[in-house]
N, C-alpha and C positions, 0 to 999 in steps of 0.2 A: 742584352740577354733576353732570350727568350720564355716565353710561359712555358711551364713544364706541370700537363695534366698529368697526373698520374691515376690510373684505374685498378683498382682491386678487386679480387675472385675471393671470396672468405664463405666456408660452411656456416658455419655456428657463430653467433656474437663473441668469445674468447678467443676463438681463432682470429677475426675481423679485426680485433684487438695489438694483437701479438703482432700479424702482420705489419699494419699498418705502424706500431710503435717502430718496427725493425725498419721500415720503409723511409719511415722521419729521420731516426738517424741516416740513411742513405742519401737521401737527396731533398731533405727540408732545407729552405734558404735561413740562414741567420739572420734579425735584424735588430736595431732597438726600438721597442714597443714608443710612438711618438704621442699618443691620445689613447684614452682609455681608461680598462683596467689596466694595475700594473704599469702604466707608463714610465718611461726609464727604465725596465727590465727587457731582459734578451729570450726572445722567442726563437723556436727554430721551427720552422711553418710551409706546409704544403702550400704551392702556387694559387694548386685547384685540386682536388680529390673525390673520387667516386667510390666507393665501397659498398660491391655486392655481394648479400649475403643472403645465401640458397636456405638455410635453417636455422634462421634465428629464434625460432620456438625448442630448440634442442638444450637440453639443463646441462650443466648449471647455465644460467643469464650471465654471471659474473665470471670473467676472469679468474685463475686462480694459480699467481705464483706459482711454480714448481719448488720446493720445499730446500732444493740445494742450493737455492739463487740467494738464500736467507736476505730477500726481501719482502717488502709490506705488501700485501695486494693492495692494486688503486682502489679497490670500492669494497668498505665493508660488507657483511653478507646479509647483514639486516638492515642495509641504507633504503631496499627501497621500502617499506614498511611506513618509514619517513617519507620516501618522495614520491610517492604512489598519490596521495593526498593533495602535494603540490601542483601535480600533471594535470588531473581529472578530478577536483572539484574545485569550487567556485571561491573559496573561501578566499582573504584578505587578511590579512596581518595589519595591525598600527604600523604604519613606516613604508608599505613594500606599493609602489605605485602599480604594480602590476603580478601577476605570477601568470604560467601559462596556462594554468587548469582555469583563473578565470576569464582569460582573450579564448580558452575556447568552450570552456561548459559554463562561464556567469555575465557573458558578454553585453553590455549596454547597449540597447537600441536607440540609437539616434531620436532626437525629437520626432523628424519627420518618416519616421517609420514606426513610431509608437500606437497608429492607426491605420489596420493592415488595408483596408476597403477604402480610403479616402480617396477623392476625387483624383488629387494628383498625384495620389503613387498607384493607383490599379495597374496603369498601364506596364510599374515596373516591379513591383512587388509579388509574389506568389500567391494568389487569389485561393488559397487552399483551405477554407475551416478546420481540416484534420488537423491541419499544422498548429494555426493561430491560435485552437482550441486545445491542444495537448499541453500538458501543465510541465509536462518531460520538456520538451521544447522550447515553449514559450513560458518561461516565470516570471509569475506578477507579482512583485513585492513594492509596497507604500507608494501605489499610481504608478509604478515605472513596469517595463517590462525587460526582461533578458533572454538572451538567444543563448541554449544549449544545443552547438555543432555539431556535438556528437549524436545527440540526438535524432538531428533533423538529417544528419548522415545516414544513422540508422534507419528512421522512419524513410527518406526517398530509396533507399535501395532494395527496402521490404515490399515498397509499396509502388515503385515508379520504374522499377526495374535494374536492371547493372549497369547498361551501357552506357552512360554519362563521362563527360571529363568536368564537370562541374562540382564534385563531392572534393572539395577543398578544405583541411583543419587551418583557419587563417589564426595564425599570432601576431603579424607584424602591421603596422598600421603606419601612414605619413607621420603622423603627429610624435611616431618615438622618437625620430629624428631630434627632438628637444631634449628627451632624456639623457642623464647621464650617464645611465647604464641600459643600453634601448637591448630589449629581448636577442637573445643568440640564436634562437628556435625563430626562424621565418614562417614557415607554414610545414604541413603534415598533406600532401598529395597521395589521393589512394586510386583505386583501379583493381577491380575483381574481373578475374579472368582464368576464363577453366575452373570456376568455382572455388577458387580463392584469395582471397583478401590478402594485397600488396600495398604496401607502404613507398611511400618517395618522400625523404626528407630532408631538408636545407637548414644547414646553419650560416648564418652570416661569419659566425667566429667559433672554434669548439675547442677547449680542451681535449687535448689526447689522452691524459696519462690517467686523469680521474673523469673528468666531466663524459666524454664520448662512452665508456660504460656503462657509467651510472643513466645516460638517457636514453640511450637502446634498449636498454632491459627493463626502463619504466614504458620507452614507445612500444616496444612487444608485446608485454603485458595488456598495453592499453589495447593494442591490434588484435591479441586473443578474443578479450573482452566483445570486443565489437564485432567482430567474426563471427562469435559463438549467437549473439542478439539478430545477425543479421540471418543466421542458419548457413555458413559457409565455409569452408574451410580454413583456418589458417595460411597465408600466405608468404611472401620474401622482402624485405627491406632493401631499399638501393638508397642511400645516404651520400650526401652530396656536401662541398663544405670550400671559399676559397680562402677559408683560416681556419683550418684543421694544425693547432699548433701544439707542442711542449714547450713549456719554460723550462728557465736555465735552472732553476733550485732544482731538479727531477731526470738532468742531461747524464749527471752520473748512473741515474737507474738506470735509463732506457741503456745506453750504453754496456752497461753490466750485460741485461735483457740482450742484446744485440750480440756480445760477442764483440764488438770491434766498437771504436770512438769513431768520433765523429770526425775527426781529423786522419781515419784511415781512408776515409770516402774520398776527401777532400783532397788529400794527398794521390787521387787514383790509386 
């Protein structure tokens, strides 16, 4: 059998949502989860998915049940309040090897880039004192130094212009490969064009039902944020994913959602 991309036209993050659940029932593959999370559980999972969304700055951010379906909406209305925090600062938890707010605003500088001028990195390092000297950017905490991304996003595009394809939000690094739970969020790809601020984002693996909301409406947010610093307009989100999945505990909702089971599909 063959890969079966499928591509989405979605306005608003809710709609993006809606779609996309109704699409998984349609033609997600069944399988059983073999490593991971949840391993031993049955996924039902896009091959590859693209989902573009022309106004994902349009309210609400979240999802919101229709009231006859008397079911739960996937994201409470005050989750992001909590994950806003997680996304875009630096902070660390006892236990949590990583979060994304610090792979991209509290990121450790390698030994060998801890001295931006030194003989054997000039040639590949950014020779820029604005940079190494911004406390936004570069923070010095007890001899070490950290890179904030977003920052240094912000500062090249105020300051060095738009047209780059270099302004990359990196989270995923060789080394997760050891993890046993390595980041779902790969990187955050942007691109101003026509004076506004566009988002391109990759998961390696995403929840449908709850996760894929809840980090659109914190990535948005953060895309406002940064728009508005860089003096630009808001732009559109294209999300990308080749394990955009639901689990089987949630097959009954989307179902309901859907209007038909999964086995109407199945059956043509």
């Amino acid at each position: 059998m063959k890969l079966n991309p499928i591509h989405i036209e979605a306005t608003t993050l809710p709609d993006a949502w809606f779609q996309t659940i109704y699409k998984c029932i349609e033609a997600g593959r069944e399988f059983v989860i073999d490593k991971g999370s949840y391993a031993g559980e049955k996924r039902l999972e896009f091959d590859y998915i693209t989902v573009h969304i022309k106004m994902p700055g349009a309210k609400p951010l979240l999802p919101q049940v229709p009231a006859q379906y008397n079911l739960p909406n996937p994201v409470a209305d005050d989750y992001l309040d909590d994950y806003l925090p997680y996304l875009m600062t630096g902070e660390l938890k006892p236990g949590e090897s990583y979060t994304y707010g610090q792979r991209i605003c509290r990121y450790p500088l390698p030994a060998q880039h801890q001295v931006y001028d030194s003989s054997e990195n000039k040639d590949i390092l950014i020779q820029d004192e604005d940079i190494w000297d911004n406390s936004k950017i570069i923070i010095k905490k007890d001899g070490r130094k950290f890179l904030n991304q977003i920052e240094l996003l912000i500062w090249t595009y105020r300051n060095r212009g738009f047209r780059n394809n270099q302004m990359v939000l990196q989270v995923a690094h060789p080394s997760d490969m050891l993890l046993k739970d390595p980041p779902c969020l790969r990187a955050i790809d942007t691109r101003i064009q026509d004076g506004r601020l566009h988002f391109m984002v990759y998961f390696r693996s995403w929840d449908l039902w709850g996760g894929f909301p809840a980090n659109l409406a914190g990535i948005q947010t953060m895309k406002e944020y940064i728009a508005s610093e860089i003096g630009v307009e808001d732009g559109e989100i294209i999300a990308s994913s080749k394990g955009l999945h639901i689990y089987n505990y949630v097959w009954e909702l989307a179902e309901c959602l859907r209007g038909k089971s999964i086995e109407d599909f199945r059956r043509g």
